[in-house]
N, C-alpha and C positions, 0 to 999 in steps of 0.2 A: 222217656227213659231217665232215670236218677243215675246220672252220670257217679256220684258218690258211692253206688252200692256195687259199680265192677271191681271186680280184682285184676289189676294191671297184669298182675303174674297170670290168670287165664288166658289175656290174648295172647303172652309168650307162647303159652301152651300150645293154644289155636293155631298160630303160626307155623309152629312146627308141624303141626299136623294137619295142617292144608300144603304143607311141602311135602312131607310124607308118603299122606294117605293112608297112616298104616298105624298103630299105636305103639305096636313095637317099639318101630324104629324113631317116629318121636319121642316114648319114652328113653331110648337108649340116646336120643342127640342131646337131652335134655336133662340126663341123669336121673332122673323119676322111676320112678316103682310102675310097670304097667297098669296097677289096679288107682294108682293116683291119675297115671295120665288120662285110663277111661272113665273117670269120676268126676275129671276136666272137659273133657269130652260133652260128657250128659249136661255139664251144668252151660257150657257153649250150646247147646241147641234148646236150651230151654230159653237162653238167654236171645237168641237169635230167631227161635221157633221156627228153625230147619232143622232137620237132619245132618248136614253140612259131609257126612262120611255114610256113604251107603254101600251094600256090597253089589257089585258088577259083575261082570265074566273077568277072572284073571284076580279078583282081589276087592279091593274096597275104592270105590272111587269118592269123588269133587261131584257133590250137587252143582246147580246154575247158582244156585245161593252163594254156595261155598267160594264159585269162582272168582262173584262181584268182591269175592270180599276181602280174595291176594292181596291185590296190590293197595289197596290204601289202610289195609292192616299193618305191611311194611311200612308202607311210609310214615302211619303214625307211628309205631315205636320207633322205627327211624330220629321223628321230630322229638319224641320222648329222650331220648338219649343224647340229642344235642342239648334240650334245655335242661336235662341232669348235669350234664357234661363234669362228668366226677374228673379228678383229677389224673392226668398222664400217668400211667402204667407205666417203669422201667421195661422196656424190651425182653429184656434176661427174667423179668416175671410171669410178665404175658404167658398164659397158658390157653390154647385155641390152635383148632384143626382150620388151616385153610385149602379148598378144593379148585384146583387148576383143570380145566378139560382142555387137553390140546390131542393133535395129531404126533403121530408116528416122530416125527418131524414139525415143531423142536422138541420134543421129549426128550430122544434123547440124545440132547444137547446140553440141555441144560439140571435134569433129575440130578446128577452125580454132582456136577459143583454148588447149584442151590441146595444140598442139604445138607454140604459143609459150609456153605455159607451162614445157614441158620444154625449151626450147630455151634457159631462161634459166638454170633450174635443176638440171637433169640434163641435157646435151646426148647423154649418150653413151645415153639409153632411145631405142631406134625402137618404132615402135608397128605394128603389122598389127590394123586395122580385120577384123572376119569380121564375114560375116553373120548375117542371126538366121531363123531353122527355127522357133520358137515356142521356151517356157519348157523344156520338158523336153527338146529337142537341146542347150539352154543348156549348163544342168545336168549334163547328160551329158559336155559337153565342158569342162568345169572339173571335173568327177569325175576324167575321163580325163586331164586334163594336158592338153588340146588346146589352151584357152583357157585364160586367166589371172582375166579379171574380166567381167563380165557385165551390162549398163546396161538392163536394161528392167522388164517386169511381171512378177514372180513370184506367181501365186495362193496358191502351198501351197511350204514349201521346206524341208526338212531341217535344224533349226536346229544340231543336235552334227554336221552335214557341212559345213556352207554358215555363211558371216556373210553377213547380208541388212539394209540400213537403207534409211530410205524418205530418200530424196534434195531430191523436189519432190513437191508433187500437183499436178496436171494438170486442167484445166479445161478446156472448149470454147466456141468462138466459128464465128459464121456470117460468112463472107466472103462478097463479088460485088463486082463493077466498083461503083464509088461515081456512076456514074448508072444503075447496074439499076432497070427497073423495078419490082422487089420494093422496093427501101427505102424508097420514101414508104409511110408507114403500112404496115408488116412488121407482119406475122403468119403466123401457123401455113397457113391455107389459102394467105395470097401467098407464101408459102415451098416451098410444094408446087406450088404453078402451073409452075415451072421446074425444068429437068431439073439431076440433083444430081450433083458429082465423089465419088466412093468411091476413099479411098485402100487399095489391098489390096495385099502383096505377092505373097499367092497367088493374086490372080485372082476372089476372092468378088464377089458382086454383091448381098451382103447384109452386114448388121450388125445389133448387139443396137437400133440405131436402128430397122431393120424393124420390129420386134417388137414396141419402143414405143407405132409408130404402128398396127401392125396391133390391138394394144389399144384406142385410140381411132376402129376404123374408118376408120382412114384410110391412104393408103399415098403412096409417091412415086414419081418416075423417076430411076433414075441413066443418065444421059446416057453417062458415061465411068467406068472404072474404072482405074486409073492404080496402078504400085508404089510411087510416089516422093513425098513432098508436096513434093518440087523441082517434080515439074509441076504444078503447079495453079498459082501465079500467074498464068502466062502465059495457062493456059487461064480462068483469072476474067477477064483482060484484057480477052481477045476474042471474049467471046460473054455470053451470059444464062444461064450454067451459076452452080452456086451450092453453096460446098463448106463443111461444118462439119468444123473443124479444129483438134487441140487448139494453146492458143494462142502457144505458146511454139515450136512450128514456122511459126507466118510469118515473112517477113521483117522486118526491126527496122525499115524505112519503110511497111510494111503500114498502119498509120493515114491516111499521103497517098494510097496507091494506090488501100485500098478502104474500100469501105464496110462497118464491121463489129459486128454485132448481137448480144445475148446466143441461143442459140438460145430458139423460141417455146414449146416445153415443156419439164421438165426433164429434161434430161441429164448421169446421174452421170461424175465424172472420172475420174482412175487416181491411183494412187499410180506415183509412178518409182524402182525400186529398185536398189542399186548391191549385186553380189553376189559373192564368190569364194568360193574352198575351203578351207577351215581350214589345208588345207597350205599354204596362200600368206599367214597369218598374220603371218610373222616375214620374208617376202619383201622386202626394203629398195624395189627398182623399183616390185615390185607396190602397194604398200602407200603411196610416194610419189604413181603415178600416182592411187592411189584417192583421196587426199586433194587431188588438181590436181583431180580432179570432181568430189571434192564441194563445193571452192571457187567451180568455174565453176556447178554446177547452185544451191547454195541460195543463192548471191549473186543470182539470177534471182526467186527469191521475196522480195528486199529491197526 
């Protein structure tokens, strides 16, 4: 192959559109005309003599071709872009959308002051919030280019793929309305007497909490199961439900509102860990935003 006759700007193209899958939406990340990106397209599988994008059930998928050919596509424009290495962008110019997939928790914890944080210091980063699918959708999508950084639990993580630093550890507290009948003299059985809020995003009606107590012969009721620890205030509010929550998702007047307890046996915490891909190393946005959370999250343990 005559290395001289690619155009650098096609593998851009490529790129986007093995993260994709979709023309659209590569031509919308990439500013392009649909009928340039698919023109980009044709001229990637003549050049590669794949198909590279074919249609599947649901939409257009990644041949096996396509697959090989992610991650060291990354990485070479990755190395392209070190040996260009144009000069430092002022902050306050930089213009670029960076993508966070976290849970419930810390979202939002941190959405409302990281966007006054950029708003002071970089105005031209927008930020798209994803959701979180568990650790390894994470990972998968900061492998893939999907996502940029990654804010929650990583059990086990690739450390020559991924930078991984523990941000905050995470502790648990028992909330209820501050006249529940539980809180005069709270214990483990007046804690079990009332039915429990379970925050799950998928729907579980269990936790390693279960387990706990099924150790101890003992067990509980979850009243409600709920995605969001937005709802549970309201729901402590107005009833005799009773949610352990870790503690840095209450609200910051939670102390007036409720009444709130260490829980009655012990319950281990999490570490909170903030994660991207090596290839977002030398990412100016990426690497700003990293440092606006780590500012909001371990100023939280001060």
């Amino acid at each position: 192959m005559n290395l001289r006759s690619i155009d650098l700007n096609l593998l851009v193209v490529l790129d986007a559109l093995l993260d994709e899958a979709h023309v659209s939406r590569a031509a919308a990340k990439l500013n392009l005309s649909q009928p340039a990106t698919s023109s980009a397209l044709d001229r990637c599988r003549h050049l590669f003599g794949d198909p590279l994008l074919e249609r599947g059930k649901g939409g257009m998928r990644l041949t096996p071709k396509a697959e090989t050919l992610r991650d060291p596509l990354k990485a070479l424009l990755v190395g392209i872009a070190a040996v260009v290495d144009a000069p430092e962008e002022p902050l306050s110019e930089i213009r670029q959308t960076v993508r966070i997939t976290t849970a419930d928790h810390p979202g939002i914890i941190v959405a409302g002051p990281l966007h006054h944080a950029l708003a002071y210091s970089a105005p031209g980063i927008d930020l798209v919030i994803q959701p979180w699918h568990g650790a390894p959708a994470a990972l998968d999508s900061l492998a893939r280019g999907a996502s940029d950084i990654a804010l929650s639990v990583f059990p086990s993580i690739d450390e020559a793929a991924f930078h991984c630093e523990t941000l905050l550890d995470e502790h648990y507290v028992v909330a209820m309305r501050r006249d529940h009948p539980a809180a005069e003299e709270f214990s483990l059985d007046r804690w079990l007497a009332f039915p429990h809020i379970l925050i799950s995003g998928r729907g579980d009606t269990r936790s390693p909490l279960d387990d706990q107590l099924a150790a101890l012969s003992k067990a509980r009721r979850v009243g409600i199961v709920v995605p969001s620890f937005l709802m549970v205030p309201p729901l402590l509010e107005g009833s005799d439900l009773i949610a352990m929550m870790p503690a840095h998702t209450l609200p910051s007047d939670a102390a007036k509102r409720f009444h709130l307890v260490p829980p009655p046996i012990p319950v281990r915490g999490f570490p909170l860990h903030l994660a991207w891909h090596r290839r977002r190393d030398k990412d100016r946005a990426v690497q700003h935003v990293a440092d606006e959370l780590r500012k909001i999250l371990t100023g939280l343990e001060a």
